[in-house]
Structures are given as C-alpha cells and as structure tokens.
py3Dmol code that shows the C-alpha trace and the ligand (Angstrom):
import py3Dmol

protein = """\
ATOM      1  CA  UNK A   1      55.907  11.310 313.977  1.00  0.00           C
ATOM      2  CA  UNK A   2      52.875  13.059 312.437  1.00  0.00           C
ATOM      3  CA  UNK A   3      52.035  14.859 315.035  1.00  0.00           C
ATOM      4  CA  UNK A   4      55.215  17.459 315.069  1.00  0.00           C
ATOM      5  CA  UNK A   5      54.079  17.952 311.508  1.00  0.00           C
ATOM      6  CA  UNK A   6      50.784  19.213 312.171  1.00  0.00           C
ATOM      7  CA  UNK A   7      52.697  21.602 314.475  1.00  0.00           C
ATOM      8  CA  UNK A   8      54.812  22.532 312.311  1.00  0.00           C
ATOM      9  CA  UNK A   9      52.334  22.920 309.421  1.00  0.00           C
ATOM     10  CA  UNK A  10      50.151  25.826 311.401  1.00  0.00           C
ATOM     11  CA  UNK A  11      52.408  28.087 312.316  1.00  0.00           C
ATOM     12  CA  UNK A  12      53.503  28.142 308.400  1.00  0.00           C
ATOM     13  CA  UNK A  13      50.189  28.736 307.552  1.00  0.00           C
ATOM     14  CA  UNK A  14      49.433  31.221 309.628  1.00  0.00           C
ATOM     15  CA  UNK A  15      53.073  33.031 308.316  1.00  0.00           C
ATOM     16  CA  UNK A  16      51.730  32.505 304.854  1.00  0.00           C
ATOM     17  CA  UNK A  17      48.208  33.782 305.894  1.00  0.00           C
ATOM     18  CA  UNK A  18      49.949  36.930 307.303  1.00  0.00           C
ATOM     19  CA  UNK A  19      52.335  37.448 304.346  1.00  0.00           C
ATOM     20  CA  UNK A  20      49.353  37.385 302.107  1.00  0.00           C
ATOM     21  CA  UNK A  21      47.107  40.191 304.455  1.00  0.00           C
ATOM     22  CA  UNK A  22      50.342  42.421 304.148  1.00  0.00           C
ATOM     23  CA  UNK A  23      50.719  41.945 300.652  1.00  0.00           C
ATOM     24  CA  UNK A  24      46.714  43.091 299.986  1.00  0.00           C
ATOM     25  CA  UNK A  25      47.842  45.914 302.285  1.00  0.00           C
ATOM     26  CA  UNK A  26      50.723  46.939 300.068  1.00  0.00           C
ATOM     27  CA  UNK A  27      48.562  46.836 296.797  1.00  0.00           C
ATOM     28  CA  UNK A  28      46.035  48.758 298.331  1.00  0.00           C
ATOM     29  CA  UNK A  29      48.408  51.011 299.442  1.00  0.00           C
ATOM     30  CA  UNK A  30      49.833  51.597 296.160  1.00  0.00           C
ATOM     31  CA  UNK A  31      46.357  52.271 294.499  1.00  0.00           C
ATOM     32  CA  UNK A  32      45.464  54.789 297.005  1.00  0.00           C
ATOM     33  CA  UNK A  33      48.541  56.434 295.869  1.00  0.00           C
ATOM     34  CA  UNK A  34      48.233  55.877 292.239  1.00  0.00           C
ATOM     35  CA  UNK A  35      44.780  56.980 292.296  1.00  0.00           C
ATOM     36  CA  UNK A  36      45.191  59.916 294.464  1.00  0.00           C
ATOM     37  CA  UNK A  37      43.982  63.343 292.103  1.00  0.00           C
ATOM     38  CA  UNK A  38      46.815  65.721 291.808  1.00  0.00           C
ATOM     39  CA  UNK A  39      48.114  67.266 289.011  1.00  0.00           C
ATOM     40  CA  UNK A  40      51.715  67.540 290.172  1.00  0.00           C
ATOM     41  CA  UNK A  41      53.633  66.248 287.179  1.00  0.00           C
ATOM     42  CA  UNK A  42      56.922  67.271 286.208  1.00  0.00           C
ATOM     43  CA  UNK A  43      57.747  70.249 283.595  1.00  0.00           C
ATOM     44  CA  UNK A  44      58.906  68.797 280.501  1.00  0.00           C
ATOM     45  CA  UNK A  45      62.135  67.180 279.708  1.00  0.00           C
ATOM     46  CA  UNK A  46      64.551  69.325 277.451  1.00  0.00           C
ATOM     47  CA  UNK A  47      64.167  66.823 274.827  1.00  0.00           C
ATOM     48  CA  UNK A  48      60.513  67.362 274.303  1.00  0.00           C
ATOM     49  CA  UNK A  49      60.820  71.043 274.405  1.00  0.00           C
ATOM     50  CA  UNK A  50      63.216  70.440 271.688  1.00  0.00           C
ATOM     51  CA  UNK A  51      60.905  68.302 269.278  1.00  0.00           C
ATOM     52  CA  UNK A  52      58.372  71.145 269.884  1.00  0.00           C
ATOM     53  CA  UNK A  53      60.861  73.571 268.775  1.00  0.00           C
ATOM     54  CA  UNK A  54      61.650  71.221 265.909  1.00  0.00           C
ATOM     55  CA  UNK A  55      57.823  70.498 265.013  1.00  0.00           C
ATOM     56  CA  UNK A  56      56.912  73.972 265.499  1.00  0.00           C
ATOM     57  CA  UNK A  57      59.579  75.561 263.508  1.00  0.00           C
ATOM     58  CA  UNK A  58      60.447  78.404 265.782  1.00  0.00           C
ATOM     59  CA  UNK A  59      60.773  79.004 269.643  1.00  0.00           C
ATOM     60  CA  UNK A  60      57.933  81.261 271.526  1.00  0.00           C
ATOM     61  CA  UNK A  61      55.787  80.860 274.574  1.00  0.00           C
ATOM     62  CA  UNK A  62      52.749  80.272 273.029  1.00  0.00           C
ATOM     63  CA  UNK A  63      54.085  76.482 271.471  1.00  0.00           C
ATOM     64  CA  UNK A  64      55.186  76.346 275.208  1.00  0.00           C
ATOM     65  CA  UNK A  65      51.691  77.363 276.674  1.00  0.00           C
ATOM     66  CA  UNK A  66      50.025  74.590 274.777  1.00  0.00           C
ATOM     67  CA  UNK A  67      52.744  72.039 275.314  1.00  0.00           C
ATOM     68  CA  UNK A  68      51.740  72.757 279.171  1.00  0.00           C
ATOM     69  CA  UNK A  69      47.902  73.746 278.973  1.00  0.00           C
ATOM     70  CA  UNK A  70      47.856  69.477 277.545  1.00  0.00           C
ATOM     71  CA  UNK A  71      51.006  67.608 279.872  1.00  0.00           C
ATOM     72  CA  UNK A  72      49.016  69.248 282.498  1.00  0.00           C
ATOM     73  CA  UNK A  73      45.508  68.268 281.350  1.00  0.00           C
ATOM     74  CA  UNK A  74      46.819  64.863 280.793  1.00  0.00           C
ATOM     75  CA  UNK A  75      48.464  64.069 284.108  1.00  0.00           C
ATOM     76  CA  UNK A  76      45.384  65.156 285.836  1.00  0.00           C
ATOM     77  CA  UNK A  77      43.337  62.927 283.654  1.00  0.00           C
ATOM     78  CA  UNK A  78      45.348  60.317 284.117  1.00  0.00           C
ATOM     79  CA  UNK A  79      43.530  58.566 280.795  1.00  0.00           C
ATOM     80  CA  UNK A  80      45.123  55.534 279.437  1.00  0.00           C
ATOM     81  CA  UNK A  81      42.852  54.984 276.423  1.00  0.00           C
ATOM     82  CA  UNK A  82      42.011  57.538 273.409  1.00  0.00           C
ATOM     83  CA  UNK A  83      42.470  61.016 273.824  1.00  0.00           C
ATOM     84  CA  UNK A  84      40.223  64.185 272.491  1.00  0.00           C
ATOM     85  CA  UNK A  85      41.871  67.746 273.079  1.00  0.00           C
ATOM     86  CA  UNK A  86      39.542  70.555 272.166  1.00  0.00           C
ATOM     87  CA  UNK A  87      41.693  73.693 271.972  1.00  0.00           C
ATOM     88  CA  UNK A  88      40.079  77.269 272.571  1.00  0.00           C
ATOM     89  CA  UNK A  89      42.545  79.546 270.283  1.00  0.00           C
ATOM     90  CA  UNK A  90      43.989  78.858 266.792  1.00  0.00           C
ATOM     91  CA  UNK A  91      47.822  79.839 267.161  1.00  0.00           C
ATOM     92  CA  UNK A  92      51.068  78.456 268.722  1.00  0.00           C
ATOM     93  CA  UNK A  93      49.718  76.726 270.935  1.00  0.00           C
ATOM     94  CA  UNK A  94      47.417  73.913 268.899  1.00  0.00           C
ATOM     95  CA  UNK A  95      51.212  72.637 268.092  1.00  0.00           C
ATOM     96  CA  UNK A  96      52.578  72.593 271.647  1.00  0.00           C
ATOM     97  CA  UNK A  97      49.224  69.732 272.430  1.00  0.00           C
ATOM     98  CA  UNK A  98      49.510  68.363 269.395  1.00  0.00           C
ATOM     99  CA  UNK A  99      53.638  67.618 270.531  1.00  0.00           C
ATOM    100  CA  UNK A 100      52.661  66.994 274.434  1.00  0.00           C
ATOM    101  CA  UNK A 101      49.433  65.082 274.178  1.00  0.00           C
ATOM    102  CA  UNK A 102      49.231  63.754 270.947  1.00  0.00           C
ATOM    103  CA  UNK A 103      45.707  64.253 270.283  1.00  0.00           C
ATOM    104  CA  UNK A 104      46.697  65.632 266.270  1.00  0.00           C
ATOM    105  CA  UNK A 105      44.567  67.247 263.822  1.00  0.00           C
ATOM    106  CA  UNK A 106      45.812  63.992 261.681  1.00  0.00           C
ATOM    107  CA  UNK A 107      44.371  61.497 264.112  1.00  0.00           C
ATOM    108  CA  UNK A 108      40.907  63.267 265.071  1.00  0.00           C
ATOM    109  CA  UNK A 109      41.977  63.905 267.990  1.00  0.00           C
ATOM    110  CA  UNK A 110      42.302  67.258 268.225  1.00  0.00           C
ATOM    111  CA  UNK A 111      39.358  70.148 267.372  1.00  0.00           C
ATOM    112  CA  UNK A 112      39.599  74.048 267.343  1.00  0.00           C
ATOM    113  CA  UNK A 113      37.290  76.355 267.703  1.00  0.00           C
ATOM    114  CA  UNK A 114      39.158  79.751 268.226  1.00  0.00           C
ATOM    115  CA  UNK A 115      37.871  82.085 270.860  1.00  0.00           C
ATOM    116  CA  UNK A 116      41.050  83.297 271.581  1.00  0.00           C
ATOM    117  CA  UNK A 117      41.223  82.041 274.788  1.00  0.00           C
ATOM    118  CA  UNK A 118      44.133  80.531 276.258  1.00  0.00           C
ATOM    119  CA  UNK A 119      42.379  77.306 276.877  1.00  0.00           C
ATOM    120  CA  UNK A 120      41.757  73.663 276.211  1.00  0.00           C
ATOM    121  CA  UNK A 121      39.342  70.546 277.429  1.00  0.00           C
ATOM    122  CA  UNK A 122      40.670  67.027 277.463  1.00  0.00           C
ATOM    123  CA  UNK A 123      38.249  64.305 277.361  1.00  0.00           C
ATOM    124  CA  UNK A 124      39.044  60.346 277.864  1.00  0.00           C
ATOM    125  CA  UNK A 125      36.820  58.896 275.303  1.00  0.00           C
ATOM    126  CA  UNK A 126      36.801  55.313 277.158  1.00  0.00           C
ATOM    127  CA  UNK A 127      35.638  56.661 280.674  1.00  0.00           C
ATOM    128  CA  UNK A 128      34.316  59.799 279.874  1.00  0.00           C
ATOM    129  CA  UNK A 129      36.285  61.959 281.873  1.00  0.00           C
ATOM    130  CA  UNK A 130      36.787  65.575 280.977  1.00  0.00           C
ATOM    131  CA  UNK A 131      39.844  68.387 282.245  1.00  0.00           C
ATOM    132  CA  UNK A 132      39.093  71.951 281.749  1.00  0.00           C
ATOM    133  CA  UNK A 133      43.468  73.380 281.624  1.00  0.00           C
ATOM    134  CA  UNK A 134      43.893  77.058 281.652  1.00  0.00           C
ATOM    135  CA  UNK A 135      47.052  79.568 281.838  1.00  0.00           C
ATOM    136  CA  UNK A 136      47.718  81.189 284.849  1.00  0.00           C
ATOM    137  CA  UNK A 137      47.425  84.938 285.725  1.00  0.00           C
ATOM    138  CA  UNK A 138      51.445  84.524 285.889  1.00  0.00           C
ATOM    139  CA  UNK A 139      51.894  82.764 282.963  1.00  0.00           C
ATOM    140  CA  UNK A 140      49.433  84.897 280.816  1.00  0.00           C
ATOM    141  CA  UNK A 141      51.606  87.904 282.601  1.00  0.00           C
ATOM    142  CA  UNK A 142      54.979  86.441 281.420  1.00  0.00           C
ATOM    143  CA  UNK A 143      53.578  85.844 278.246  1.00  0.00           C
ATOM    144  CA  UNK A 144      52.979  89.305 277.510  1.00  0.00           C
ATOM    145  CA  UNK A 145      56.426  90.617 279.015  1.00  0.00           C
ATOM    146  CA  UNK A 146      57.770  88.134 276.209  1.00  0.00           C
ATOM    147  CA  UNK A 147      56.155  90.222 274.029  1.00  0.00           C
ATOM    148  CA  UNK A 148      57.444  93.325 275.453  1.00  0.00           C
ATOM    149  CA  UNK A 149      60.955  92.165 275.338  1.00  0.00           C
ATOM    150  CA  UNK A 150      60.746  91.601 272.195  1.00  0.00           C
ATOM    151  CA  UNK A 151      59.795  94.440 270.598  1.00  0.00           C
ATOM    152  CA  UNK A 152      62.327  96.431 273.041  1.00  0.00           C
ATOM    153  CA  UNK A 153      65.040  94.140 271.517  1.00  0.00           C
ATOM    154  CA  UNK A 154      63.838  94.834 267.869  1.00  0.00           C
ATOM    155  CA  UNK A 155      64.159  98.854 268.334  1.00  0.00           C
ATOM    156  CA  UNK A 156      67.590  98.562 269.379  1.00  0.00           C
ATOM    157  CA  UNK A 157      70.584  98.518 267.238  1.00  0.00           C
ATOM    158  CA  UNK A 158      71.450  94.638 265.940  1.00  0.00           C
ATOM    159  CA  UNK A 159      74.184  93.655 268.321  1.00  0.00           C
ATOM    160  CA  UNK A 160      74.011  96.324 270.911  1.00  0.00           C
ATOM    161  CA  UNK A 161      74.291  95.498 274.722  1.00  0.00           C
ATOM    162  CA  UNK A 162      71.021  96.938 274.968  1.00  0.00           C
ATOM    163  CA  UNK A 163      69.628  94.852 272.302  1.00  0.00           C
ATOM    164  CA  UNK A 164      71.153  91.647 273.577  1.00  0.00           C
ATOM    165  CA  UNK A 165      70.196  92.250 277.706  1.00  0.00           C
ATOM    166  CA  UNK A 166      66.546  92.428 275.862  1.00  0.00           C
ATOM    167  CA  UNK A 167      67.059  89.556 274.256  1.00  0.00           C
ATOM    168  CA  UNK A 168      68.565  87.672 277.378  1.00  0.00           C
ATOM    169  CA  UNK A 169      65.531  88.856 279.647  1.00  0.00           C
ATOM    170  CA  UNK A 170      62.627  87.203 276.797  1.00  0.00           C
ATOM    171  CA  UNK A 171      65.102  83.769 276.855  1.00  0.00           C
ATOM    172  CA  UNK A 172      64.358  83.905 280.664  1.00  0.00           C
ATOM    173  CA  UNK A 173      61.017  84.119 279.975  1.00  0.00           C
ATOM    174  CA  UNK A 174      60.833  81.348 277.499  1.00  0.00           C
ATOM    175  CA  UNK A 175      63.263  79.026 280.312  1.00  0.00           C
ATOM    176  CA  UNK A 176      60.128  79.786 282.752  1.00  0.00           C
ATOM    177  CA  UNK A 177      58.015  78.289 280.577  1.00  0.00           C
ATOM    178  CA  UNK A 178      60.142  75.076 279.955  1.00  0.00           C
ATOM    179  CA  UNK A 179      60.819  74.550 284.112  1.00  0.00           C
ATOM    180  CA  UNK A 180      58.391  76.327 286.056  1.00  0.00           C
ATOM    181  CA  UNK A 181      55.947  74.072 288.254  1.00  0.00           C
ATOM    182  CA  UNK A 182      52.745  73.035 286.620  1.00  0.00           C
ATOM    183  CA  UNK A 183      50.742  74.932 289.482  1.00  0.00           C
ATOM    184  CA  UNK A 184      52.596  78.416 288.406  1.00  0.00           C
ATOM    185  CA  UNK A 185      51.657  77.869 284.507  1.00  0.00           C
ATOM    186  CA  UNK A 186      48.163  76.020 284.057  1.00  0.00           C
ATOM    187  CA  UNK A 187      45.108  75.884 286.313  1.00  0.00           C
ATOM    188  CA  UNK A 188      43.023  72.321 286.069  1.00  0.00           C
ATOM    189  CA  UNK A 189      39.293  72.027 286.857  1.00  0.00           C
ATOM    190  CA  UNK A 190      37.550  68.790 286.116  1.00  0.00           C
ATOM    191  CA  UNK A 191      34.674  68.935 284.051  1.00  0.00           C
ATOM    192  CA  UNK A 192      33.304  65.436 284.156  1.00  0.00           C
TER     193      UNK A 192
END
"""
ligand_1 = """\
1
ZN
Zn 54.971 80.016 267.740
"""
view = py3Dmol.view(width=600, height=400)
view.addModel(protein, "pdb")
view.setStyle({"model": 0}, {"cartoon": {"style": "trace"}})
view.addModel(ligand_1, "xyz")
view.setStyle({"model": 1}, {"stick": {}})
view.zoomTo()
view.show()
C-alpha cells in the first residue's frame, strides 16, 4: 500500500515545484515592471490642484509649474525615503513643490537659490539619486500666453464679452496645466 503513495507523492511535488518556478516568474515579472524608468505618471487629481489653490492663495500657472516640475521629478525618482527639492526661481512655483512633493521650507527639505530659471533638482537622500525637472518649450510658451491673456482681459471693460472671451482663453490655459501629460509640461534628466 506504500507504494501508490510514493506515486502519488512525486507528481505533487513536482506540481508544487512548478507552481513555485511560476510564482518566482511572476515576482520577477512584476519588478521588471515596477522598476522599469519612465516618468509617465498621471497629471494631478482635481483635489490636489485645489489644496494648491488653497495653500497658495490664488490660482496661476506658475503654483501649477512647480506642482508639476516636483510630481514629475518624484515619479521619475521613484524615492521612498527623505526627500530634498532644490528649486531654481523664488516665485509661485516654490509653493506648487512644496504642495506636490512635500519637501517644505519647514521640514529642510526644500532650498532656493533663485536664478530665475524654471527649474528644480530632486535628490533621494537614502540612495543618492538625483532628477534634474524642467518646463517645456510648450509649457514655458503657454505660460507666457497666460500672461498675455491677462493683461488683454485687464484693458477691457469689466464685464464685456471681450473681457470675459480673454478671460475664458487664460482659464484654458491654466486647465492645460492641471491635465496635460507630464511629457508636454516638464522634461526629466537624471543627474545621479
Ligand atoms: Zn501664484
């Protein structure tokens, strides 16, 4: 009566053998993806847009920029431990990575040294890793349209049709900002 057992008890091993090979597979599978360098992550939800807003105290695409310039930087750093953001202009934009990264002027995580440039480095402390982020021809080309608009919609009359189609044209602009891919608005090169 053993003997059917010992027959029986291979085959299961084997099965176990080869659900264990296809489970390594799978993990390794997964890595490769996880690990794969891209820096496709998705624009920001409307409610972090909105805490910017919030935070920042107005709307305008340079908040935006930053909040970008660092999801961008992030995602392509993919860091888990402490973050440093070194930030290349002192304007709207320190409070859009401040909002996005996190990486505050309260937590010594954030330093500015204003060139005017739109343009940030994001270092993982832990491994070392460093993201240069930059704005786009495009987006540095929307941003001055904005700008444009703007002052169109200021030297019309205060409620005029050609006041408010000014005014709808710069909201468009500021909507591009919020949705438009990552590869359209910031530019990554690693560093480190
Ligand atoms: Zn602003």
């Amino acid at each position: 009566m053993s003997k059917p057992n010992e027959m029986l008890s291979k085959p299961s091993c084997i099965k176990s053998s080869i659900r264990y090979g296809v489970s390594l597979l799978l993990v390794f599978a997964v890595t490769a993806v996880v690990n794969t360098p891209t820096a496709t992550s998705a624009p920001p939800d409307a409610e972090t847009c909105e805490r910017l807003e919030r935070f920042h105290g107005h709307t305008c695409p340079g908040s935006l920029m930053g909040l970008r310039l660092g999801l961008t930087a992030k995602e392509a750093l993919k860091g888990h431990g402490k973050l440093k953001a070194k930030c290349f202009i002192l304007a709207c934009p320190v409070d859009g990575i401040q909002v996005g990264v996190g990486t505050t002027w309260g937590n010594r995580g954030l330093e500015v040294e204003n060139r005017g440039e739109m343009s940030m480095v994001l270092t993982d402390i832990e491994s070392g890793r460093q993201v240069e982020a930059r704005l786009t021809e495009k987006a540095t080309k929307k941003g001055t349209s904005y700008r444009e608009l703007t002052g169109k919609a200021r030297s019309q009359t205060a409620g005029s049709p050609e006041r408010k189609g000014f005014e709808k044209d710069a909201e468009a602009v500021l909507d591009w900002f919020r949705t438009a891919p990552d590869s359209e608005v910031v530019t990554i090169k690693v560093l480190k």
